[in-house]
N, C-alpha and C positions, 0 to 999 in steps of 0.2 A: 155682832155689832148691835148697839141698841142707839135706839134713837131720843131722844129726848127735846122737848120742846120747852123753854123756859123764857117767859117775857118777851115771848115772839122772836127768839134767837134760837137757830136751831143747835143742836149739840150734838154730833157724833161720837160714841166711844169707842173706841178699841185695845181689846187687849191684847202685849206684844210681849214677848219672850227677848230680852236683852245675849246677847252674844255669851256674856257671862252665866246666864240661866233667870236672870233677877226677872221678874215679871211686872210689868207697866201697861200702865192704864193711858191711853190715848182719847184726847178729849180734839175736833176739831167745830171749834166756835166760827161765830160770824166773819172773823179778819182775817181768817185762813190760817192763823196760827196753832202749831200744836205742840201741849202743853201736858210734858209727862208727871205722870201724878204716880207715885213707889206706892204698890198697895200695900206695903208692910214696915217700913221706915216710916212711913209719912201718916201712918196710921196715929191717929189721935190729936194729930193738926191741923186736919181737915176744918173743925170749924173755925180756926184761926182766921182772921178777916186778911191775913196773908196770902189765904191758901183759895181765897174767891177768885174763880176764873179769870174772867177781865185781868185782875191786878196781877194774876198770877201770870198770866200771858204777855203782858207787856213787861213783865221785870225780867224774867229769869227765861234762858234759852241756853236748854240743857246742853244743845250739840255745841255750843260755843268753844273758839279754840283757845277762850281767855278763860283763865276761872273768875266763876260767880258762886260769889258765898254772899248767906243772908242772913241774918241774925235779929232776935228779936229784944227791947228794949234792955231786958237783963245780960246781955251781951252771949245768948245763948246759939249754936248756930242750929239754924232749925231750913236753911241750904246747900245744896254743896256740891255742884253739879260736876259732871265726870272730869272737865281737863284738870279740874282741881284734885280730883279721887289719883290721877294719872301723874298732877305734877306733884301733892305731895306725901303720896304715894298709900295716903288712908281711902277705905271706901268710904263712903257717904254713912253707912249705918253706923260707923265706928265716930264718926265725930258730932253727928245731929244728935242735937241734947244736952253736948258737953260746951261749955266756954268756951270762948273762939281764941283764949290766951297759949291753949294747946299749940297753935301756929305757929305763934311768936317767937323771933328769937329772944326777947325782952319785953317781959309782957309790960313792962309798965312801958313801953313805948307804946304797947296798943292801947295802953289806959288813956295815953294820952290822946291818941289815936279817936279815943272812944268822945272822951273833954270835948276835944275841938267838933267833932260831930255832930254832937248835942248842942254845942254855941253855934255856929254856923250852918248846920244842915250840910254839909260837902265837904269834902277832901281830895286834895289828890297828891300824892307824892311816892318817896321811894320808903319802904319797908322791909327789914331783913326779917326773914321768915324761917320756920327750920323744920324741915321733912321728917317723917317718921322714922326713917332710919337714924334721927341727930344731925342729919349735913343740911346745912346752911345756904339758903342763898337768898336773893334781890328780889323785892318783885317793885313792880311799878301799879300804885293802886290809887282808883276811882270811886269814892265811894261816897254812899248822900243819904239821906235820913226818908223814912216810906211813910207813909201815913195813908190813913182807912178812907172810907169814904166822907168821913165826917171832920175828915182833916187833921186826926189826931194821930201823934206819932206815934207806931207800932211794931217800929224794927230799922236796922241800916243793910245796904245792899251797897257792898262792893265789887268791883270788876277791877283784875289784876293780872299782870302777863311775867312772866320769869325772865328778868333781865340781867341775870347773871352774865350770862357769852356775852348777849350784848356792853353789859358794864365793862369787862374783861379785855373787848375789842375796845371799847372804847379808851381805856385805860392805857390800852398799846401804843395803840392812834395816838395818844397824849406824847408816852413816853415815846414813843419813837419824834414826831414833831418837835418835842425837845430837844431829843438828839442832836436829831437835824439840822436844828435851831442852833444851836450851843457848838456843833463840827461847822457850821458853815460861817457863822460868825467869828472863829476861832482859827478859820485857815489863813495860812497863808497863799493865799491867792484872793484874785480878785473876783470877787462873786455879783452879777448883776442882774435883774431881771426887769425886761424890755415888752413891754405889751406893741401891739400891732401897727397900733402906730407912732412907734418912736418914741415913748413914752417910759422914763424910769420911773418902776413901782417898786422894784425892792433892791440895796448896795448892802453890803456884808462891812463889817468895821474895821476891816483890812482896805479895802476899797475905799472906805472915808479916810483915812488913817495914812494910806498911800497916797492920795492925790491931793488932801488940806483941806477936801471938803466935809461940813455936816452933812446928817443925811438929810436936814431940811434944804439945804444949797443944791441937794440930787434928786430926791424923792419928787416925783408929778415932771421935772424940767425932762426938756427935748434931748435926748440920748447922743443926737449929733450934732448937736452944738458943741458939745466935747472934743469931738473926731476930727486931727487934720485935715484940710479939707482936700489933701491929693488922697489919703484914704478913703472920702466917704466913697465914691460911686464901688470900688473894690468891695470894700466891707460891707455895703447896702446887697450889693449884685450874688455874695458866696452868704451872706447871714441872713437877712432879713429878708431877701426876697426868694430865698430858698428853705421854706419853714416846714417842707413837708418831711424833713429828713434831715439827722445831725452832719454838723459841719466840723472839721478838725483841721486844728494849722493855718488860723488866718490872722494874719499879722495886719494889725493899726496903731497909730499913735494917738493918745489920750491927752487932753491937754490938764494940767495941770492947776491947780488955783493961783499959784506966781507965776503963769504963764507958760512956762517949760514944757517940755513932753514926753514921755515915757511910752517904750516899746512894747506891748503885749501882744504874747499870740494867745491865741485864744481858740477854744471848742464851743460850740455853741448848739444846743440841742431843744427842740422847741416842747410845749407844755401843752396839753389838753387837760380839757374840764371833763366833767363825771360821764358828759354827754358826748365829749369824743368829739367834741369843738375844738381846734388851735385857740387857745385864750393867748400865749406869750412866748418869749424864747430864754434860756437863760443862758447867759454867758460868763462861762470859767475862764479867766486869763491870768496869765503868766507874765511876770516881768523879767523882759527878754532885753534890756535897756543894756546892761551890761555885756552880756554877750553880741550884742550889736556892734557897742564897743570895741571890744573882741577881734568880731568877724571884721570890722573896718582896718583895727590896727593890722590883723592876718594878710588883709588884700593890698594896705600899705605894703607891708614886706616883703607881699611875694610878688608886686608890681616890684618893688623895688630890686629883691634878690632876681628877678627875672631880667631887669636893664642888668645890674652885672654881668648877669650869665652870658646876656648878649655879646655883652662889651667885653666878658673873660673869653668868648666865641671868636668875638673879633681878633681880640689880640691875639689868638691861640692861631689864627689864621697866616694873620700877618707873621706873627714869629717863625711860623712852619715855611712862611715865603720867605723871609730876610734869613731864615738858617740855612734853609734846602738850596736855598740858588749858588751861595758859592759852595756849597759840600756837591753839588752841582759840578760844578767849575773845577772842584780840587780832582773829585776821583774821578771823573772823563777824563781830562786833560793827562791826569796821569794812566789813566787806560792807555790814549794816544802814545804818550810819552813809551811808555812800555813795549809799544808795536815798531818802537822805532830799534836801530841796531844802535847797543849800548854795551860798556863795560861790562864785568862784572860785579863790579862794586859801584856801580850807576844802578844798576839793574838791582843789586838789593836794597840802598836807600830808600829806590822807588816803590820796592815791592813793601819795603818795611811804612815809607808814606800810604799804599792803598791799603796796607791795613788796619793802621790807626784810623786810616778815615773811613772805613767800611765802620767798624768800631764805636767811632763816634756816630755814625748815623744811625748804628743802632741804638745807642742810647740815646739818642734822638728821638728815634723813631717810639720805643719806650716810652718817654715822658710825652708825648706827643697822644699815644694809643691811653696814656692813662687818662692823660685830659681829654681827650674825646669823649671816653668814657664818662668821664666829671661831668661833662658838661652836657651828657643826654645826644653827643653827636654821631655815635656809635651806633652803626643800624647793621644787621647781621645778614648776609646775603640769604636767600634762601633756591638753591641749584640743585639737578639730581647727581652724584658723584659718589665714585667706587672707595665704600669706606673702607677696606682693605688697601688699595691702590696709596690713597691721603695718610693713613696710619707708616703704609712702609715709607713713604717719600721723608716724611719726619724723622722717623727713627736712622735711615739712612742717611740726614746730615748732621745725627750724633754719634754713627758707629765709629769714626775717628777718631773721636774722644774716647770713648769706649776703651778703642782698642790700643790709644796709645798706655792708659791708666793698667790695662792688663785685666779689665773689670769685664767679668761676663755680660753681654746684655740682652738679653731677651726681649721678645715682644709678640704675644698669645692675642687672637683674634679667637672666640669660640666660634663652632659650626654655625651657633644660631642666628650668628650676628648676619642680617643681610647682604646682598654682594651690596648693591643700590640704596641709597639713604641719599633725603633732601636735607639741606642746610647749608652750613658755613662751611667747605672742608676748609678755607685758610684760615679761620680761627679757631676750629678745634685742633688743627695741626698746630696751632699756637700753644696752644692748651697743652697738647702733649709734650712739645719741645720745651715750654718752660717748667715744665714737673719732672722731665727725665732729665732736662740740662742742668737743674737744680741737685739731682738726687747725683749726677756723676760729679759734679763738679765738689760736692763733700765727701764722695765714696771713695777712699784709699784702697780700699782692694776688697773682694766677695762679686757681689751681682748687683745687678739694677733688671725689675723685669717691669714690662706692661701686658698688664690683660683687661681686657676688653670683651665683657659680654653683654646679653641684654636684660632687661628686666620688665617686667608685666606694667605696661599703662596703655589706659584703653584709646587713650587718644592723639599715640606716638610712637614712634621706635625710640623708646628710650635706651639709652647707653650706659652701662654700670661699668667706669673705666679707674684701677687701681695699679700706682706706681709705687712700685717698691724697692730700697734701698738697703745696703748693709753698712749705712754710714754711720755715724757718733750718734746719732737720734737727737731730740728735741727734747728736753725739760719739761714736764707737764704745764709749769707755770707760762712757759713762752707758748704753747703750744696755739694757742688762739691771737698773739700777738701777729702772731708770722705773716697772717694774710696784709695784716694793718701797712698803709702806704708807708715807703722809704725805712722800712725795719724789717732787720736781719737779727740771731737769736741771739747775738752779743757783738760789741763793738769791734773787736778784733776780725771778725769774720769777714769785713770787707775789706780790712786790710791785709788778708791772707787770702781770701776768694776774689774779690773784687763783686763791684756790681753796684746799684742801685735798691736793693730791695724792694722793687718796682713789680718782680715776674710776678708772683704769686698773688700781690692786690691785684694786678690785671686781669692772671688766673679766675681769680675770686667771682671778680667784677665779670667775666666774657661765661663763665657757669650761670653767674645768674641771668646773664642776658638769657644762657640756653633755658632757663626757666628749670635748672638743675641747683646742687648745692656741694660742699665740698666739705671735706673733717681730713683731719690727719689723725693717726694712729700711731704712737712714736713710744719708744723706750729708749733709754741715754744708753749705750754702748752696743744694743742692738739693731741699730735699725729705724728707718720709716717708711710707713706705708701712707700715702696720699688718694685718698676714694672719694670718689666725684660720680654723681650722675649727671648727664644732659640729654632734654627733649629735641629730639628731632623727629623730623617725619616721612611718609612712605614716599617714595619716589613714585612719581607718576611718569616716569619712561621703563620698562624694563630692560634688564641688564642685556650688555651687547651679549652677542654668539661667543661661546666658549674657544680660544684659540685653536689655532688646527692641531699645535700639537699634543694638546690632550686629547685629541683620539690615537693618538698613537701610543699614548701610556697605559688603555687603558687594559684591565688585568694585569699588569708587569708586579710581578713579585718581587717586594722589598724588603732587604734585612736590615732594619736600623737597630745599630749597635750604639746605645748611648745611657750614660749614667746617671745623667739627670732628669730627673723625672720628666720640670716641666718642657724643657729643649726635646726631651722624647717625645712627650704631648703633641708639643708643636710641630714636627715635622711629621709625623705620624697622618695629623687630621690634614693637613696641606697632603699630602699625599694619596688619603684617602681620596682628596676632594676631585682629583683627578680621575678617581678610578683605580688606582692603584692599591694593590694588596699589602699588610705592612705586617711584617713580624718582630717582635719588639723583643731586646734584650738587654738587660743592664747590667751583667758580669759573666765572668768566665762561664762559670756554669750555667750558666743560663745559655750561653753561646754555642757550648757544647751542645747541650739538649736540644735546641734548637735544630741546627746542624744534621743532627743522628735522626731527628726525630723527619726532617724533611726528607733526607736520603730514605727513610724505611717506607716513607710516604709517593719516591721518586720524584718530588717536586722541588725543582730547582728553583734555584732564585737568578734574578735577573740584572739586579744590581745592590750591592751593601753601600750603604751609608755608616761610615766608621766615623764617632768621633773619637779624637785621640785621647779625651780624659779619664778610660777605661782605669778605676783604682787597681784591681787586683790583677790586672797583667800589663806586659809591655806590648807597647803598640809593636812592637818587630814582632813577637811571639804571637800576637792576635793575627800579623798578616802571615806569618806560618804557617799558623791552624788552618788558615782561611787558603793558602794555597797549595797545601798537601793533601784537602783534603777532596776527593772526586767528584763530591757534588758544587764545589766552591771554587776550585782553582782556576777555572776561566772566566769565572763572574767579576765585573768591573768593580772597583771597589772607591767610591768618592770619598776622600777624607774631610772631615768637618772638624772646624778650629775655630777659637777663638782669640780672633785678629791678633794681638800682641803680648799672647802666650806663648812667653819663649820654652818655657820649660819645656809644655806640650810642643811646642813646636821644636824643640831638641829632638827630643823623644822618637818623635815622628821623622824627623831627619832620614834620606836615604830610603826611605818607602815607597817600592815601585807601586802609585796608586794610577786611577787614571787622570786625576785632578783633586783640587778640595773648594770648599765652600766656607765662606766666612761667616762666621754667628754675627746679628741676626740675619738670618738669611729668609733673603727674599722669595715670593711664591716663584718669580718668573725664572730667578735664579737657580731653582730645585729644579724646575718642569725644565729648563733647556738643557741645565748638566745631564741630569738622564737622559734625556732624549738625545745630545752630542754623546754620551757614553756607549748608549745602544745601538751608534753608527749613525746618528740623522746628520741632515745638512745644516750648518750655521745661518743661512738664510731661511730655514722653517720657523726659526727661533723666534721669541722676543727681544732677547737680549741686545741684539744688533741697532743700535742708533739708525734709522731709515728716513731718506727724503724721496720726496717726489720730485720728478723732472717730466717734462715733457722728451719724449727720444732724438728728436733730432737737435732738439732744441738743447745748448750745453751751458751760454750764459744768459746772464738772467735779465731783465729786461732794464734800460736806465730811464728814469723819469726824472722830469724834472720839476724842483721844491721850491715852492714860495716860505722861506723863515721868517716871521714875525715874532723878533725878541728882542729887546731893548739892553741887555744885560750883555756886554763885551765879547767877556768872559764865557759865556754861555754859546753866543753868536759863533766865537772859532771853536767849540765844544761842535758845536753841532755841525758847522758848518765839515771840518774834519772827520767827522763821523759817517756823513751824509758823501761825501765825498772820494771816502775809502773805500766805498760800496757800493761806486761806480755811477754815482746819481750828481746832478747838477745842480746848484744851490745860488738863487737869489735873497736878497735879505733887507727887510724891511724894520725900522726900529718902535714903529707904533702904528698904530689898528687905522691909523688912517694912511703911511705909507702904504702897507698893504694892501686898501683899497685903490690905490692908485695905482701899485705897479700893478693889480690885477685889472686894470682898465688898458692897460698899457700893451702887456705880456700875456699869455699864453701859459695857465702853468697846471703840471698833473694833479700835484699834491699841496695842500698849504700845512704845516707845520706853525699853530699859532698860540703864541705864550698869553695865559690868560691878563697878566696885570701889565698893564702897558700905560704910559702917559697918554697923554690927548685923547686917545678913543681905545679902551683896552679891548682885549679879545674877542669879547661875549658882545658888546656892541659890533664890533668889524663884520664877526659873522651874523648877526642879524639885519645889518646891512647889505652883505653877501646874497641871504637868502631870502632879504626882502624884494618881491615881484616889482615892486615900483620903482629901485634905484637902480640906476644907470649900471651896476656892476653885478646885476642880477645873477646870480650861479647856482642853481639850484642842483646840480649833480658835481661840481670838483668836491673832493672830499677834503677834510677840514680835524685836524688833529689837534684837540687842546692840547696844551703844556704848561703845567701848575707845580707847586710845591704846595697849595694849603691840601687841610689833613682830611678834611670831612669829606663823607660819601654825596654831601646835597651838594658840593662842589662838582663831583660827575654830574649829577642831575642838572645843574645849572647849562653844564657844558652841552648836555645834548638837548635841552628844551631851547638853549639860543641856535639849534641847528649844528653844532659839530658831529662827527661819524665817530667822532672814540676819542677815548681821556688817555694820556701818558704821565704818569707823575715824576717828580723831578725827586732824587738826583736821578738823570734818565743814563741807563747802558745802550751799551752796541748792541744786544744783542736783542734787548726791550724796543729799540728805537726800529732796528731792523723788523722786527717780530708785526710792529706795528703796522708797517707803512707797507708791508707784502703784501699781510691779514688785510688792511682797508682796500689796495689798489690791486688785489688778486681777486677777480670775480668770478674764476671758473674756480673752486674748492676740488681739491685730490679728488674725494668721490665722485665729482660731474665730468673727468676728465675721460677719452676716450681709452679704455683698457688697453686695446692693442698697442697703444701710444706709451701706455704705463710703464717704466723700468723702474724696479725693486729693488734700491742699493745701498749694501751696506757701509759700514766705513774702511777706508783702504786705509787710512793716513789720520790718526786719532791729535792731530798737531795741539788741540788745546789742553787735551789730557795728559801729555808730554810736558810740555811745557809749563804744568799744574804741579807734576810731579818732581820735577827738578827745577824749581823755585825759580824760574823761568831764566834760568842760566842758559842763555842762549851760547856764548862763548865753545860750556861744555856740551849741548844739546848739538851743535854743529860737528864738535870732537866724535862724538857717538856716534852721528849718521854719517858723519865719513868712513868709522872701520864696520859701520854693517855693509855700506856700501862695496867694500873692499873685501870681505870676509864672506858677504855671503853668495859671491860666484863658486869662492871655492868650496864654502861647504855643500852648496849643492850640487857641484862635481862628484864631491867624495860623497855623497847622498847617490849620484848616479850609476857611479863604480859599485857600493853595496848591494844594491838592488840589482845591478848586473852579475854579482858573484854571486847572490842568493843570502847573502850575508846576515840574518836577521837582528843579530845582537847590534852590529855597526849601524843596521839602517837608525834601530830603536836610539841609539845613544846621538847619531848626528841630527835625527828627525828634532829630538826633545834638544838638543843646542841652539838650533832656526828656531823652535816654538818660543824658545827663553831671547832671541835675540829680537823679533816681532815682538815680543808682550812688549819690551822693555823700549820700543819705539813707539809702538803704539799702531801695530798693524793688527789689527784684530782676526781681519781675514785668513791674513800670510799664518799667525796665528794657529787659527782654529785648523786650516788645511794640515801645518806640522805635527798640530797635537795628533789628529787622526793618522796619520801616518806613523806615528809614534804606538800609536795602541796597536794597529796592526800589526806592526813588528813585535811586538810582547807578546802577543798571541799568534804568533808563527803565522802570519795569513800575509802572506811575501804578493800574491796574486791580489789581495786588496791595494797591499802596499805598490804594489806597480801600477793600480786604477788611479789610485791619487795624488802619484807624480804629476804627471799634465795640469792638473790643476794648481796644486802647489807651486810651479815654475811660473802659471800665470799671475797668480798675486803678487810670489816676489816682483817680477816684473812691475806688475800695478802699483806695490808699494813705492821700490824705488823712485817711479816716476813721480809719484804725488811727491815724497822728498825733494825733489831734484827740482820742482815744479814751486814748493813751498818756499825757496832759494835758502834750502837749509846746507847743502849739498852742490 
């Protein structure tokens, strides 16, 4: 370092070694500036008055991050400090000395550059400049004329920054603003921008354009002066006073320049300045004026379509009262009529009247169920019930049909399917009954089957249930008609089926209630198949105890001998389900092998299930095989048929079996024939019809009935009804007699019709169970009786305080069922056991009277010669058993079994039958245990006859 003293200014030098290697000279003068001097570029400028400390110190400051270039009057550069060497991209030796036009992208713009310099001393502006590699770019330059100390000009010094990125940004910044500019001016929508306080500063020309105003009418004016004024506090409260964060979906009305107003909903999201101030808010709105519209004329209609509905409610109501009451009146009256002693040609008039009128009320009841449905009145119960139990109940009130047509009919439940399932059973029994009563009523001869299994949903026991048929099939084209109300596949069809084309919309309509769906699968000469799912759900009770006599089944070895696949399926897993062993065979040989194959195994079977549709052998030759051979001949053989299969049932003619089973056959049906085959008692059974009694106790108790029914007709309906069944009947014609006789009287039971004059039902009992009137009764129980259709009609009846709903047209057996169930408060379970008798039916008098077309005439004819006939055969029954006779007991046993079925003594019955298999099986000391018994039913039968005053 050296020091130097010059005009009383001290000077320090140093020399420094630059990064690159270049070596500089470090000068630090009086103002603490330092001022690098290149000892080898710079060499031979030094005495330039440029290059004198001072001047040189205050111009040029090497580390600068702008370039500084200096040049002297010949426009030579004679500086060029590093950000300049850096931006364009020469060192400083390579241009000091040369023209400063080298820079330039056109030099004669520097010329000009140079002009203006020399006239004015300053510059500043933009110049395109171009790098040593040729690329081009911007700079932004400062620059001014230098002069010595004697004031003479000696050179210009520029200062310049690279404002390429920046130009480039800026340029975007443009183009995008434009954009901006040009989309928001051009949308369709209404664009506005609202400073803080209420103030428009900027509408888009959709928003002038929409409302009739210029932008000078909007521009600075108060934003809600605009705004109806039941929007502003709304629109003030979710937009404007909520700025810290966007707003979507707020609806105001704008007013218009002729006044009017226009709906917009609008988004509204607020705007910050560079400093991250809330400066404004902008709002984007939509005109929403139309669809307002819209939504007005919609809520028009469906206020309007909802008075209809009311009003289709109403009259669907009333109609269900004005039809129900005398269909009411026809088929009671004719119930009565029919209890009375008649011709025989009285007696089928009448029967042929209770059945047009049963008839009609179904098709009543039809168009009834559909408008329920119509009208949203339709609500589905939801109870826990044995879907096995609901499935057979259905299918058993179409095996008659079935079986008169000679049509197989099946009906498959899988294993998977639950015993327990919550829902509707009465309207998927509907379900079932109008898809199979559909499928037999077009099927002329084959099968109709239903299967029923489940299918995977997480949030039900869903039901996958398919009927199918071997009728004429569907048309492709009609195939989706079918469901459609009052349409059947062609016009002739209802005049050869009959019907309404009602079942299947209803169908349709009670699937979707289930939250299921339905298709048909049909080909024209083949066939249809009908599949359907519905959601149900888990039973929240579990399933009762297994009956007692499935423990007595359980391991019993079974031979089912049957050819059809699925009827073999089906009794196979029902047998299984009890426990029982099942070995399956579908033809001869299979029978045989079977047979040989148990015998070598020593394991017998315990009972065969034969059906008689075996193709390749005869039912006589199959029970040959089956009783010559050692391991089979004693084994009980049930025969299985389909109902009004004569052929099969030719065939089978004269086959000592021990009994047969009707297809479809029922689970309880299966478990008690085995179990009566294998020797059990017919009271272990299910099969046996059973009441409760109290023991000492033998009739039933008589109360006495307040009727409140305004309707004649109905009055002697009931009153007859009520009467026959040993009960005592008062009768009131409206809601306010009834309040009086009950002020009066003393009575068990009220019987009260809801539509009544002067004060109808629902009033009478609210008055009834009001604490403060004078007729206060808060415990006599209280029976609606209605005809309308709907379920909020139950709910109506029990929120006015009634105990239970009876809908009209009401039966004996409905009417009775009722008034026991309300006025019997100890229930069979609470009663005391030892008290309990368990009895079955001695005297089946209505299923008699069912079966012969209630020909009472002949029905009296008949129970005179059993009456007559069967002292003596059970004489000649006593004589065999005395002589050891077995062939004569077998043959007089099974005469008595046939002359009970055909009265309807079940008991006397079941006693003959077993007395009958004993003697086929040589078991004379069985057959002697079940005389005594057998003598006391007859007994017991007769008397119920003699008792019934048939006899």
């Amino acid at each position: 370092m050296t020091e130097l003293r010059e005009n009383a200014t001290i000077i320090h030098t140093l020399a420094n070694r630059s990064q690159e290697g270049q070596l500089y000279e470090w000068q630090d003068i009086q103002n603490r500036r330092f001022q690098p001097r290149c000892m080898g570029a710079r060499q031979g400028f030094e005495s330039s008055p440029m290059t004198e400390p001072n001047s040189y110190a205050q111009s040029i400051i090497d580390c600068s991050i702008d370039m500084i270039i200096a040049v002297d009057m010949d426009r030579t550069i004679i500086e060029f400090n590093r950000a300049a060497e850096a931006i364009f991209g020469y060192e400083a030796i390579e241009v000091i000395g040369k023209k400063i036009d080298v820079l330039y992208k056109d030099p004669s713009e520097g010329l000009q550059l140079y002009n203006s310099l020399s006239a004015t001393g300053s510059y500043r502006g933009v110049i395109a400049n171009r790098r040593k590699n040729g690329e081009e770019f911007v700079a932004y330059l400062s620059a001014s004329l230098l002069r010595d100390s004697d004031g003479r000009p000696v050179g210009f010094m520029g200062i310049s920054r690279d404002i390429t990125q920046q130009r480039a940004m800026e340029e975007a910044v443009f183009a995008s603003e434009k954009r901006y500019h040009t989309l928001v001016e051009n949308m369709n929508e209404f664009v506005a921008e609202i400073e803080l306080n209420g103030k428009l500063c900027f509408i888009n020309k959709y928003f002038s354009e929409s409302t009739g105003y210029s932008s000078e009418d909007l521009i600075d004016s108060n934003f809600y002066s605009f705004i109806h004024p039941d929007d502003i506090e709304r629109l003030s409260a979710r937009c404007l006073n909520a700025l810290d964060k966007s707003v979507r979906g707020c609806e105001f009305r704008f007013k218009r320049k002729d006044g009017s107003y226009i709906n917009l909903l609008t988004n509204a999201d607020p705007v910050y300045d560079y400093m991250g101030r809330l400066r404004s808010v902008i709002f984007v709105s939509f005109d929403i004026t139309a669809m307002k519209t819209v939504q007005q004329q919609m809520i028009t209609a469906r206020d309007t379509a909802e008075a209809a509905n009311a009003a289709k409610s109403e009259f669907l109501a009333n109609m269900s009262h004005e039809l129900r009451t005398p269909m009411n009146g026809i088929i009671g009256m004719t119930e009565l009529l029919l209890d009375t002693p008649l011709n025989k040609e009285q007696r089928k008039y009448l029967s042929m009247l209770r059945e047009s009128a049963t008839s009609l009320l179904a098709l009543l009841n039809g168009i009834l169920d559909f408008s329920k449905i119509e009208a949203g009145k339709l609500e589905l119960e939801e109870i826990d019930f044995d879907i096995r139990d609901a499935i057979e109940q259905a299918v058993e009130s179409l095996s008659v049909q079935a079986q008169k047509k000679g049509i197989l009919f099946l009906s498959h439940i899988a294993t998977d399917v639950p015993q327990m399932i919550k829902g509707d059973p009465v309207r998927l029994k509907q379900i079932i009954v109008n898809l199979v009563g559909n499928a037999l009523k077009f099927t002329e001869k084959g099968e109709v089957t239903v299967q029923i299994e489940t299918y995977p949903s997480p949030r039900s026991e869903a039901l996958a249930i398919r009927v199918s048929d071997t009728g004429p099939g569907i048309p492709k084209d009609k195939a989706d008609k079918i469901f459609e109300s009052f349409t059947q596949v062609d016009g002739s069809t209802t005049r050869r089926y009959g019907g309404t084309g009602l079942g299947l919309a209803i169908t349709k309509k009670l699937v979707t209630l289930m939250q299921g769906d339905i298709h048909v699968v049909s080909e024209v000469g083949k066939g249809s198949t009908f599949a359907l799912t519905v959601e149900l759900k888990k039973a929240a009770q579990p399933p009762p105890p297994a009956h007692g006599v499935l423990a007595k089944l359980t391991d019993k070895r079974i031979l089912l001998i049957d050819g059809h696949d699925l009827s073999r399926t089906i009794i196979r897993e029902m047998s299984e389900a009890a426990g029982m062993k099942v070995v399956e065979a579908a033809d001869s040989k299979t029978i045989i092998a079977v047979i040989e194959k148990a015998a070598e195994a020593n394991e017998r079977f315990d009972i065969i299930l034969m059906d008689c549709g075996i193709s390749d052998i005869e039912p006589a030759d199959l029970m040959e095989l089956i009783k010559t051979d050692p391991l089979t001949f004693e084994t009980e053989v049930i025969l299985m048929v389909n109902g009004q299969d004569k052929e099969a049932q030719s065939r089978c003619s004269g086959l000592k079996v021990w009994g047969s089973l009707s297809k479809p056959t029922k689970r309880s049906m299966l478990y008690d024939s085995i179990h009566l085959a294998l020797g059990g008692f017919l009271s272990e059974t299910s099969v046996a019809k059973t009441c409760y009694t109290k023991a000492p106790q033998t009739k039933k108790s008589s109360f006495k009935i307040l009727l409140a029914e305004d309707n004649i007709v109905n009055q002697e309906l009931a009153i007859g009804l009520i009467e026959k069944n040993g009960h005592s009947v008062s009768v009131a014609c409206t809601g306010k007699e009834a309040i009086d006789a009950l002020a009066k009287e003393r009575f068990d039971f009220i019987l009260m019709d809801v539509e009544m004059p002067q004060m109808n039902g629902l009033e009478a009992t609210r008055h009834i169970r009001n604490s403060k009137s004078g007729e206060f009764n808060p415990n006599i129980p209280i029976i609606a009786m209605t005809a309308n259709a709907f379920k909020d009609d139950k709910d109506r009846c029990l929120s006015a305080g009634m105990n239970d709903y009876i809908s009209k047209p009401i039966s004996i057996g409905q009417l009775m069922e009722v008034i026991e169930r309300t006025m019997d408060n100890t229930l069979p379970q609470a009663l005391d056991t030892a008290a309990v008798v368990l009895k079955s039916v001695v005297f089946d008098k209505v299923g008699l009277f069912n079966r012969l077309d209630n020909d009472e005439e002949f029905i009296r004819k008949i129970c005179a010669m059993f009456r007559d006939d069967i002292a003596v055969n059970m004489a000649k029954l006593k004589n065999a058993l005395t002589a050891n006779n077995a062939s004569e007991v077998e043959i007089i046993a099974h005469t008595i079994k046939g002359m009970a079925a055909n009265l309807g003594g079940i008991r006397t019955k079941n006693e003959a039958m077993r007395m009958e298999m004993a003697a086929r099986k040589l078991d004379l000391s069985q057959a002697h245990s079940i005389y005594p018994q057998l003598e006391l039913e007859t007994e017991a039968l007769l008397a119920a006859i003699a008792q019934s005053g048939l006899t």
